[in-house]
C-alpha positions as CSV (number, residue, x, y, z in Angstrom):
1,X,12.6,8.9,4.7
2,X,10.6,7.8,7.4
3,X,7.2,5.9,6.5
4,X,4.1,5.5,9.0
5,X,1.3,3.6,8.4
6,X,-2.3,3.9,9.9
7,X,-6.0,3.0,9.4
8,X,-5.3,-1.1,9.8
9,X,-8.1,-3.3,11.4
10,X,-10.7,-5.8,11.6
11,X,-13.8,-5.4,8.9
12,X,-16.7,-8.7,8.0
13,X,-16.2,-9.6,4.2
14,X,-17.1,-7.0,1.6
15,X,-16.5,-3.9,4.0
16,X,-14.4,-1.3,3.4
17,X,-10.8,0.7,4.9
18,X,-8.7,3.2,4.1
19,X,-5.0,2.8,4.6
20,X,-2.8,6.1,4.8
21,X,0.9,6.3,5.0
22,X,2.7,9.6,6.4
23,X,5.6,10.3,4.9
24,X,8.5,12.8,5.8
25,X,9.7,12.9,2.2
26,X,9.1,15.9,-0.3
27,X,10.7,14.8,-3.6
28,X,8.9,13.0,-6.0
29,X,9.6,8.6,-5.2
30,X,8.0,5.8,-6.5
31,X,5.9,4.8,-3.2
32,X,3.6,1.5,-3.1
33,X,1.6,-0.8,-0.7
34,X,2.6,-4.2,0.1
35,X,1.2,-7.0,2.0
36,X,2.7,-10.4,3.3
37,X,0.5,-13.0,5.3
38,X,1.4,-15.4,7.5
39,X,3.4,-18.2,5.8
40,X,2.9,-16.5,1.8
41,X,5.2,-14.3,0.4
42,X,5.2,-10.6,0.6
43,X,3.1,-9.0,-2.5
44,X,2.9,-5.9,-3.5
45,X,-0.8,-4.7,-3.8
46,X,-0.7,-1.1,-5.5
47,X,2.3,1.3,-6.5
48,X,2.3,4.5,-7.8
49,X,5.7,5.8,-9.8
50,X,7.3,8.9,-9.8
51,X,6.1,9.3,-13.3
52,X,2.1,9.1,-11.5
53,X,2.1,5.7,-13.8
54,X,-0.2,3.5,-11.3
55,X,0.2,-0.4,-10.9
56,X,-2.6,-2.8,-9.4
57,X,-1.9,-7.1,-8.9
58,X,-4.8,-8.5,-10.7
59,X,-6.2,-9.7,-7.1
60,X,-6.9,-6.0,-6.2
61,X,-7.6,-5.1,-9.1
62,X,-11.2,-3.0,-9.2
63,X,-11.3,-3.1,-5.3
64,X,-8.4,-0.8,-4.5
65,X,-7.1,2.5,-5.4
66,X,-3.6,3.7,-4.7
67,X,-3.9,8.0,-4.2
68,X,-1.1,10.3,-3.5
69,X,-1.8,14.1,-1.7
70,X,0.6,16.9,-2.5
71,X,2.2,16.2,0.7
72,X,3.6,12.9,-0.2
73,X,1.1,10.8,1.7
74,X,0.1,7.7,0.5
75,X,-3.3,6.2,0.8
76,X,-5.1,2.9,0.0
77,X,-9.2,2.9,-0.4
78,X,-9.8,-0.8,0.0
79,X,-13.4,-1.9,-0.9
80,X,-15.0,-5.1,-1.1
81,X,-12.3,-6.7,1.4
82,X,-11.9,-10.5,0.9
83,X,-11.2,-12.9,3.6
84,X,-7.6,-13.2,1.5
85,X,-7.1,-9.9,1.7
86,X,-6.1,-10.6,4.9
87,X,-2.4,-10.1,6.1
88,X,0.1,-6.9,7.2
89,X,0.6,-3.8,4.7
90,X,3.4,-2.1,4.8
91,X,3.9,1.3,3.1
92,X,7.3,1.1,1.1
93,X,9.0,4.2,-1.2
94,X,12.0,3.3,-3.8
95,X,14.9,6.3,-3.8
96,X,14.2,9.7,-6.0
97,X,12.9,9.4,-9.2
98,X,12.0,5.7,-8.6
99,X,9.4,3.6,-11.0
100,X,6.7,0.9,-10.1
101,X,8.5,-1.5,-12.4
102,X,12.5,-1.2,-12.5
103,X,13.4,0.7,-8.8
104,X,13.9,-1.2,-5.7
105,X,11.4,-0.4,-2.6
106,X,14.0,0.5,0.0
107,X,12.5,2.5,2.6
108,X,9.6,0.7,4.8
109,X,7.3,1.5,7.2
110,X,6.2,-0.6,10.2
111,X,3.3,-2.4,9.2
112,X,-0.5,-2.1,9.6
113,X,-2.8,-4.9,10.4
114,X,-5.5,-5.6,8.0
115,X,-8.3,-8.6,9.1
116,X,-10.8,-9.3,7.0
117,X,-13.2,-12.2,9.4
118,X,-16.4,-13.5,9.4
């Protein structure tokens, strides 16, 4: 499964982006967005489950929505970008038939840049 991220960048408080993730895969996965910053832990923001059961944290919640096209492709609407919201996101997919809250994420893409500055 290869995962590739796109639509990362630089955007003042309260602006908006769109992450989207290309993926190769055509079975149905559990697929999510996560985000680590320098020196926190990695966290995953959205997930969507094979099932279509979508997950938000509560610090996203309201601001982002996690979509899915019928190719697989994974997207991330961010609005109302904090200055936290600042770190990497990295598209991740579990194995086939995976859910938001029991599979492990085990494919990965390489990472997009997300920085939210005044």
């Amino acid at each position: 499964v290869q995962l590739v991220e796109s639509g990362g960048g630089s955007v003042q408080p309260g602006g908006s982006l769109r992450l989207s993730c290309a993926t190769s895969q055509y079975r149905r996965y559990a697929m999510a967005w996560f985000r680590q910053a320098p020196g926190k832990e990695r966290e995953r923001v959205a997930c969507i489950g094979s099932d279509a059961e979508i997950v938000y944290a509560d610090s996203v919640k309201g601001r982002f929505t996690i979509s899915q096209d019928t190719a697989k492709n994974l997207y991330l609407q961010m609005n109302s970008l904090k200055l936290e919201d600042t770190a990497t996101y990295y598209c991740a997919s579990t194995r086939p038939a995976g859910y938001c809250g029991s599979t492990a994420f085990v494919f990965w893409g390489q990472g997009t840049q997300v920085t939210v500055t005044s």
